[in-house]
VEXKOL-651263 format. One record per residue (C-alpha): x, y, z; residue in one letter. Coordinates in steps of 0.2 Angstrom, whole numbers, plus 5000, padded with zeros to 4 digits. Example, Ala and Ser with C-alpha at 12.3 -4.5 7.8 and 13.67 -1.06 7.14 Angstrom:
// residues 2
east,north,up,res
5062,4978,5039,A .
5068,4995,5036,S .
// end
This chain:
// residues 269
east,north,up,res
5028,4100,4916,X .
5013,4092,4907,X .
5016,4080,4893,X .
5004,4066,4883,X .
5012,4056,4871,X .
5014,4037,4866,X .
5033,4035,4874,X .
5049,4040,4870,X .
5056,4026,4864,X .
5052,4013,4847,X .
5056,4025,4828,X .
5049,4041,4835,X .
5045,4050,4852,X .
5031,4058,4858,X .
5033,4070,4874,X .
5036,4088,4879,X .
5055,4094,4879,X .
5060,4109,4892,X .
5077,4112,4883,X .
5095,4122,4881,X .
5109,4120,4867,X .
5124,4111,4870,X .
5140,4114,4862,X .
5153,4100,4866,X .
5153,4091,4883,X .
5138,4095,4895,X .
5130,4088,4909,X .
5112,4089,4915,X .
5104,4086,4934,X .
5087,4085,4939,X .
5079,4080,4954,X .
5062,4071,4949,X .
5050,4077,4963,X .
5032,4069,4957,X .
5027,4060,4943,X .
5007,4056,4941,X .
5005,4036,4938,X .
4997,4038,4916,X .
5007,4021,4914,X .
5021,4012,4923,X .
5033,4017,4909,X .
5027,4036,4912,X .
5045,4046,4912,X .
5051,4059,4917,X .
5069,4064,4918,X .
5083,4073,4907,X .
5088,4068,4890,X .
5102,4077,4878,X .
5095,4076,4859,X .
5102,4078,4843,X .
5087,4088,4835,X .
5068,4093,4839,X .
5064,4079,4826,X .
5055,4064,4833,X .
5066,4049,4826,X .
5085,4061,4832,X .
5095,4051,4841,X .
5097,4054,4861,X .
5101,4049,4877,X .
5088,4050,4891,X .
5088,4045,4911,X .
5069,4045,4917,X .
5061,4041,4933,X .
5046,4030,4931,X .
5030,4027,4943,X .
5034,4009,4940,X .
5047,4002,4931,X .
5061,4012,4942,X .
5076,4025,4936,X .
5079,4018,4920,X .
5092,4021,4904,X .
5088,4024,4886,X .
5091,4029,4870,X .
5091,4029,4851,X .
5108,4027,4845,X .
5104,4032,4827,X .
5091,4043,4820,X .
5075,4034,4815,X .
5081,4017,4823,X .
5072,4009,4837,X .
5075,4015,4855,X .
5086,4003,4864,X .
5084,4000,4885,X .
5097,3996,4898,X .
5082,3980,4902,X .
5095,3969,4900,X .
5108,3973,4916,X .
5094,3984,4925,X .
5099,3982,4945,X .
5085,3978,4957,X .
5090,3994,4966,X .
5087,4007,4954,X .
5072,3997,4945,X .
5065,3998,4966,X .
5068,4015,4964,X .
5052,4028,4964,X .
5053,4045,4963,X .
5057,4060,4973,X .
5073,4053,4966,X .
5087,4063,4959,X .
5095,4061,4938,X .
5110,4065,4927,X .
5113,4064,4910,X .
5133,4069,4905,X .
5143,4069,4887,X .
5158,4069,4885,X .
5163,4067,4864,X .
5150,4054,4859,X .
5152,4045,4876,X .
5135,4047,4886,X .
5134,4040,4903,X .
5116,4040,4916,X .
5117,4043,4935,X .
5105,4044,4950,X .
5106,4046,4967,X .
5091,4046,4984,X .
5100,4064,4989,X .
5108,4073,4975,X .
5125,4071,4982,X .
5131,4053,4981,X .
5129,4047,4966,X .
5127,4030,4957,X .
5132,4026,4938,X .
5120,4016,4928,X .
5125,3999,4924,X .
5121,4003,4907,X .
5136,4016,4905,X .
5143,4022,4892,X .
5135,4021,4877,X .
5142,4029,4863,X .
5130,4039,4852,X .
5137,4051,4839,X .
5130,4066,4837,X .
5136,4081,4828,X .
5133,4099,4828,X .
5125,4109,4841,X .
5113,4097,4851,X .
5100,4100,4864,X .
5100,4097,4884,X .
5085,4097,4897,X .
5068,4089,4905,X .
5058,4076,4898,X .
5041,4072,4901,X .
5027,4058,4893,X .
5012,4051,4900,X .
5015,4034,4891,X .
4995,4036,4887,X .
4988,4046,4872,X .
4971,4048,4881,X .
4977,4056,4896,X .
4992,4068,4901,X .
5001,4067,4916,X .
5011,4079,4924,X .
5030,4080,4933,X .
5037,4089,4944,X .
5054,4095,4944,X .
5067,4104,4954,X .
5084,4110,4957,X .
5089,4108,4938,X .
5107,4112,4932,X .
5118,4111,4919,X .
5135,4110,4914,X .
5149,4113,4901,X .
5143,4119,4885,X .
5126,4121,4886,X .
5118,4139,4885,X .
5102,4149,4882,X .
5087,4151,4890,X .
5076,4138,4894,X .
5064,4134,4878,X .
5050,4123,4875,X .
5043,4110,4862,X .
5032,4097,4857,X .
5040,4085,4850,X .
5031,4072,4839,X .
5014,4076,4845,X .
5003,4093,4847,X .
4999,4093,4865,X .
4986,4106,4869,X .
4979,4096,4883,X .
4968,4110,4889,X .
4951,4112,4883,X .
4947,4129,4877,X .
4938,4140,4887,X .
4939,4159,4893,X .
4952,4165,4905,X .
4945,4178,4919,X .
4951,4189,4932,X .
4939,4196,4945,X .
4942,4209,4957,X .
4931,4209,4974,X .
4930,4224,4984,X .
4927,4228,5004,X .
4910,4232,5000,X .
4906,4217,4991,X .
4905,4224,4972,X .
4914,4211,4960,X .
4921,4216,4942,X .
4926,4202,4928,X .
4939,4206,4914,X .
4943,4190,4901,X .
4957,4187,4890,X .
4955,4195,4872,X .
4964,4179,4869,X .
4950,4165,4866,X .
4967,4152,4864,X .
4974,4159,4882,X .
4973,4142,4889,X .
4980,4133,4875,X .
4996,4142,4876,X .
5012,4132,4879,X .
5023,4147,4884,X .
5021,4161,4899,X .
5010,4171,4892,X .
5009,4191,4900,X .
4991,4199,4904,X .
4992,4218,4909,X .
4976,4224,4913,X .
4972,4242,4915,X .
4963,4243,4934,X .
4952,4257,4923,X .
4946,4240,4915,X .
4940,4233,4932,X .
4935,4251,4939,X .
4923,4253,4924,X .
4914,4236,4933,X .
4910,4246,4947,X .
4924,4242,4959,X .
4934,4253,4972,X .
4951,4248,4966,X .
4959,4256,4979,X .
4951,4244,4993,X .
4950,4225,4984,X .
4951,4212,4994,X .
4950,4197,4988,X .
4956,4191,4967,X .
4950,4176,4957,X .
4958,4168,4942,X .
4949,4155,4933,X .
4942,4149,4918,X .
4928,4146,4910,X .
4910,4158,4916,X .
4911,4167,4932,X .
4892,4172,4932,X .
4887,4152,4929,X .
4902,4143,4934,X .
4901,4124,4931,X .
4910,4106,4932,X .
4920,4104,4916,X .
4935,4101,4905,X .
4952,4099,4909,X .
4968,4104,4910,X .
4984,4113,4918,X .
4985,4130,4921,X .
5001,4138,4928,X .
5002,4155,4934,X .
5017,4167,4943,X .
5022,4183,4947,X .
5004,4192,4950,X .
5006,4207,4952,X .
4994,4221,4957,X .
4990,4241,4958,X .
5009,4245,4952,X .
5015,4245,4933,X .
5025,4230,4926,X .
5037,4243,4919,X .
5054,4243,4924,X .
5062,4260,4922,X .
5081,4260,4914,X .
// end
């Protein structure tokens, strides 16, 4: 995940949210893999939250590149964030991630774990805190570069939840637009065994602004009509920006899974 944002924490939050519903008692676990170093209090982690608003009230258990595994939350909406600073152990502020994460509910009790292995677990010194949300709330990953000039990017794995949390996964931005990516054209090039290359863009000018998975079926007509043998490619380019003058700039993140090619995307019932 990718996120800018000024931090989650003061009267409102700034960072990207990969998230369920939560109906009742749940329980989140993450294993932090990476985490770029945008700020020493850059987090990543898991967090339950009672709306997509920035100033709802949550509780959050982030890895940081240099302020260790720490505990926060806002314990009303629109109040400052609060920080387990004052009982922080010198083990878990040492900590650095990979490193593993849990948030759990149970009522209006919220209590932060970690562990080095994602079997034995530790319980925050900062446990419980008592937080009263109502209603369905929201569970998942957490991200914020701590920097509003720069994003940084986490990378997570093995997440799970429990109890009442269901859905699909979903994304937001939460207090902040974060189209991190300057805009430019998304290709795909075909290259043949005799050499012969054929370009198709995106229709969509905005394809790498999107903050969803986004699906591109192209016709190999498209790519036959550039003068390739589709029937004999050897080598495929995705990239963005212009194949015929490609150059040094912009930035951004670009994910991309489940290529597929010379057989149709359609699953018959």
């Amino acid at each position: 995940m990718g996120a800018g944002g000024a931090d989650i924490y003061n009267a409102a939050d700034q960072f990207t949210f990969a998230y369920k519903s939560l109906s009742g008692d749940g329980s989140i676990i993450v294993r932090v893999d990476s985490l770029e170093n945008t700020d020493p209090w850059a987090k990543a982690g898991v967090m339950i939250r009672e709306s997509l608003l920035p100033d709802a009230r949550f509780a959050g258990a982030y890895a940081t590149p240099g302020s260790g595994v720490r505990y926060q939350a806002r314990l009303l909406n629109a109040g400052s964030g609060t920080s387990d600073t004052s009982v922080a152990t010198p083990e878990q502020i040492a900590l650095r991630a990979p490193v593993w994460v849990k948030m759990e509910r149970i009522g209006s009790t919220f209590n932060a774990f970690y562990s080095t292995d994602g079997v034995k677990w530790t319980a925050m010194s900062w446990n419980p805190q008592t937080i009263n949300m109502v209603g369905t709330v929201y569970i998942g990953l957490v991200v914020t570069s701590h920097n509003v000039n720069v994003a940084t990017t986490a990378v997570f794995s093995n997440a799970s939840t429990g109890g009442g949390a269901s859905g699909t996964w979903q994304f937001a931005e939460i207090g902040i637009d974060h189209r991190l990516n300057d805009r430019d054209a998304l290709y795909i090039a075909l290259k043949d065994g005799a050499g012969r290359t054929a370009v198709v863009t995106n229709s969509d000018a905005d394809a790498v602004l999107r903050n969803t998975w986004q699906a591109w079926n192209i016709p190999l007509a498209d790519f036959r009509n550039g003068g390739v043998n589709t029937a004999g490619i050897k080598t495929m380019y995705v990239g963005v920006g212009d194949r015929k003058k490609p150059s040094a700039s912009g930035t951004g993140t670009l994910f991309i899974d489940d290529v597929g090619f010379g057989r149709s995307t359609t699953v018959a019932p």
